[in-house]
C-alpha positions in Angstrom: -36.6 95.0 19.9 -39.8 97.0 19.9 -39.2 97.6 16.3 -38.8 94.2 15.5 -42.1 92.8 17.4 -44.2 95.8 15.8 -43.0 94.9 12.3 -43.6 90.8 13.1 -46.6 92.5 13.9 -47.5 94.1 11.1 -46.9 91.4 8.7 -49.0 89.1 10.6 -51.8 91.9 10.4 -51.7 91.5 6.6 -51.1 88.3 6.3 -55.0 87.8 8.7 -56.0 90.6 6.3 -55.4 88.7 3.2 -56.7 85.1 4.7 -59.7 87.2 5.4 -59.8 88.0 1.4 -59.9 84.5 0.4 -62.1 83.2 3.2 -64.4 82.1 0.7 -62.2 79.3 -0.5 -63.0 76.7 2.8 -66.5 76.5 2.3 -66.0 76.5 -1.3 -63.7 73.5 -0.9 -65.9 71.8 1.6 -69.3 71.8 -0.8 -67.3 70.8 -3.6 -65.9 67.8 -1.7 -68.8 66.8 0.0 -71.5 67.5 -3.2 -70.5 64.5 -5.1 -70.8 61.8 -2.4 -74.0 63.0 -1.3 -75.6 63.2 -4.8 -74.1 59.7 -5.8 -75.0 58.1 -3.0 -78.9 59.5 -3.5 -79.5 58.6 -7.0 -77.7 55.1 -5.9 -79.9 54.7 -3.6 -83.0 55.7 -5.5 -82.0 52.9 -8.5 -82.5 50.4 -5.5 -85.2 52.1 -2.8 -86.9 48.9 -2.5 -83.6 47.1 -1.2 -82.7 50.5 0.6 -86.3 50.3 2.5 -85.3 46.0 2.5 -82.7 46.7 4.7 -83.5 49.6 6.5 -86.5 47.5 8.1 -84.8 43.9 8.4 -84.4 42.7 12.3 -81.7 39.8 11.2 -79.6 41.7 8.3 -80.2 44.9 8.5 -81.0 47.7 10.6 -84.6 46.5 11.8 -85.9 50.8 11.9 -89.4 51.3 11.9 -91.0 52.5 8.4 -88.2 51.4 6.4 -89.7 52.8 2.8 -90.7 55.9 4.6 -86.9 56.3 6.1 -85.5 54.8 3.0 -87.1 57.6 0.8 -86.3 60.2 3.9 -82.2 59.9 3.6 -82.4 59.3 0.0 -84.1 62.7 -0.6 -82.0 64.1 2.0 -79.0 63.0 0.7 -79.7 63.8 -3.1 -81.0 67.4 -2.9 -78.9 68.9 0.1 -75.7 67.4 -2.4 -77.1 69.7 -5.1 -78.1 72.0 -2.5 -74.4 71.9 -2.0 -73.1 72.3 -5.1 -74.8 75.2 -6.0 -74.2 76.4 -2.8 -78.1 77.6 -2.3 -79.7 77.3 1.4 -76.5 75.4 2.4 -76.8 76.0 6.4 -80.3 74.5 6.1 -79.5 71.6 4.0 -76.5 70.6 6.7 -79.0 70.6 9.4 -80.6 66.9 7.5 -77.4 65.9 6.6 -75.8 66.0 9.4 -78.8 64.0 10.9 -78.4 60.8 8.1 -74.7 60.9 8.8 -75.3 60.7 12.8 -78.3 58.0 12.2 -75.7 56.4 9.7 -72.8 56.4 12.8 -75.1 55.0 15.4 -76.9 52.6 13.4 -74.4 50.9 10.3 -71.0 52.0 11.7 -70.7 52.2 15.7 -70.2 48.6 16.3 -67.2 48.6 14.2 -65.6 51.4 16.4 -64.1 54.1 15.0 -61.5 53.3 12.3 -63.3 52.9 8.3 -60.1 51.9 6.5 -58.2 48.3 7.9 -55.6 49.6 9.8 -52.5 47.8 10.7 -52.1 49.6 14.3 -54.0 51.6 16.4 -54.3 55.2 15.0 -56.5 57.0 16.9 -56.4 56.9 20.7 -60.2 56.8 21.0 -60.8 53.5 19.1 -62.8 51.6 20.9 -62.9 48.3 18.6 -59.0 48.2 18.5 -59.9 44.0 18.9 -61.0 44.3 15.4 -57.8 45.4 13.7 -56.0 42.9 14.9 -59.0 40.2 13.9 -59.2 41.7 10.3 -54.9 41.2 9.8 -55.5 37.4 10.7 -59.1 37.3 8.2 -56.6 38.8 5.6 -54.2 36.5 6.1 -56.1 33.6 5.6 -58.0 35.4 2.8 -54.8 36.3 0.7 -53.6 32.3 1.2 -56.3 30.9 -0.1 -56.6 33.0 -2.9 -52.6 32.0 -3.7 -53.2 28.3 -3.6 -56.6 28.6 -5.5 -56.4 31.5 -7.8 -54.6 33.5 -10.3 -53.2 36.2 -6.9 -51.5 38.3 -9.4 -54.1 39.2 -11.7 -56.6 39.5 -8.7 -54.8 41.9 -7.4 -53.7 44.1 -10.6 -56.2 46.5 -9.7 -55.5 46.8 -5.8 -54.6 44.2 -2.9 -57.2 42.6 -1.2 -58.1 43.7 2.6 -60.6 43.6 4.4 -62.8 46.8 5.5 -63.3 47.9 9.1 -66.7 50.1 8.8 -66.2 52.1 11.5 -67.8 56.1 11.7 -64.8 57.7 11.0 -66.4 58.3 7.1 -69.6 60.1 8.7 -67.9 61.6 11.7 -65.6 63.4 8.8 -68.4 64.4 7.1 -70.7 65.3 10.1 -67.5 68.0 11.1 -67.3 69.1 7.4 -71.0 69.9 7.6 -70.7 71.1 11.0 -68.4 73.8 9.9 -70.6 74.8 6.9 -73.5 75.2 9.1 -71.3 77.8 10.9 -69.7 79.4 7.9 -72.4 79.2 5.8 -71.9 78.8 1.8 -69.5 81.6 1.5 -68.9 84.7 -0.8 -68.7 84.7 -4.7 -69.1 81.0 -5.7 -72.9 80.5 -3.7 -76.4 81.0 -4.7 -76.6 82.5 -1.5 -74.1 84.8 -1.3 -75.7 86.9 -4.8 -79.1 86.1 -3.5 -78.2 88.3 0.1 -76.4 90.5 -1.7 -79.7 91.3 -3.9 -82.0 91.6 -1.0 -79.7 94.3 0.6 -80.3 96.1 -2.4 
């Protein structure tokens, strides 16, 4: 029995010992992942700053913040370089830091009413939803939607390209990310693929 457990053991050992080997390959996954939305959304945001800063400020449809253009420029800057901050995988625990500030403003501001689901659930999915009224809401908006659309329109070619439904908004999107950059603020960029990994590695020589 002791033979078994110590060999059980041992193979766990190396399996830890080759995780540890590869350990590089989360944050790589997580920058690559999260690069592209950040950098898309910036320059999308930059091709439109003046209806960025629009609704930023707005009290009736939009957010109604203080110094919209200021903000407006602020995220979109923010959002743009720590994505290519990302990518290359240069300063990437400093460049969470903003990030994960945009995506909590983002949460609080644009998202929170909506509760926490993003996508239009049919059911309750997470325990912690706290707009589980809305799903049930969005399923009768659908409804309605999707009948007037087969007595008025041509349904089948409206929806070659994907059925209709309609979206939720809640934080789950920025909650995902805000975790995702949580745990690169921890792990850092890691080894190999990262600006900052050769960068360390040339000021300890």
């Amino acid at each position: 029995m002791d033979g078994a457990l110590a060999g059980i053991n041992r193979l766990y050992g190396d399996f830890l010992r080759c995780l540890r080997s590869m350990d590089w390959l989360g944050p790589l996954a997580l920058r690559i992942y999260l690069a592209p939305i950040f950098i898309l959304s910036g320059m999308n945001k930059i091709g439109g700053i003046g209806d960025v800063a629009a609704w930023f400020g707005d009290p009736d449809w939009g957010l109604g913040l203080p110094a919209p253009l200021m903000l407006a420029w602020l995220a979109t800057l923010t959002e743009l370089l720590g994505g290519v901050a990302l990518l290359l995988g240069l300063g990437v625990r400093l460049a969470a830091i903003p990030l994960m500030v945009v995506m909590a403003v983002a949460a609080v501001t644009v998202h929170w009413q909506y509760g926490w689901s993003a996508l239009p659930d049919q059911t309750l999915v997470m325990p912690w939803e706290w707009r589980g009224d809305l799903i049930a809401e969005a399923a009768v908006r659908k409804g309605k939607a999707v009948e007037l659309l087969k007595e008025h329109g041509h349904y089948g070619w409206l929806t070659e390209a994907g059925s209709f439904t309609v979206l939720k908004n809640g934080i789950e999107f920025a909650a995902t990310y805000f975790i995702m950059l949580l745990a690169l603020l921890f792990s850092g960029a890691g080894r190999f693929v990262s600006l900052d990994y050769w960068i360390r590695r040339r000021w300890a020589k």
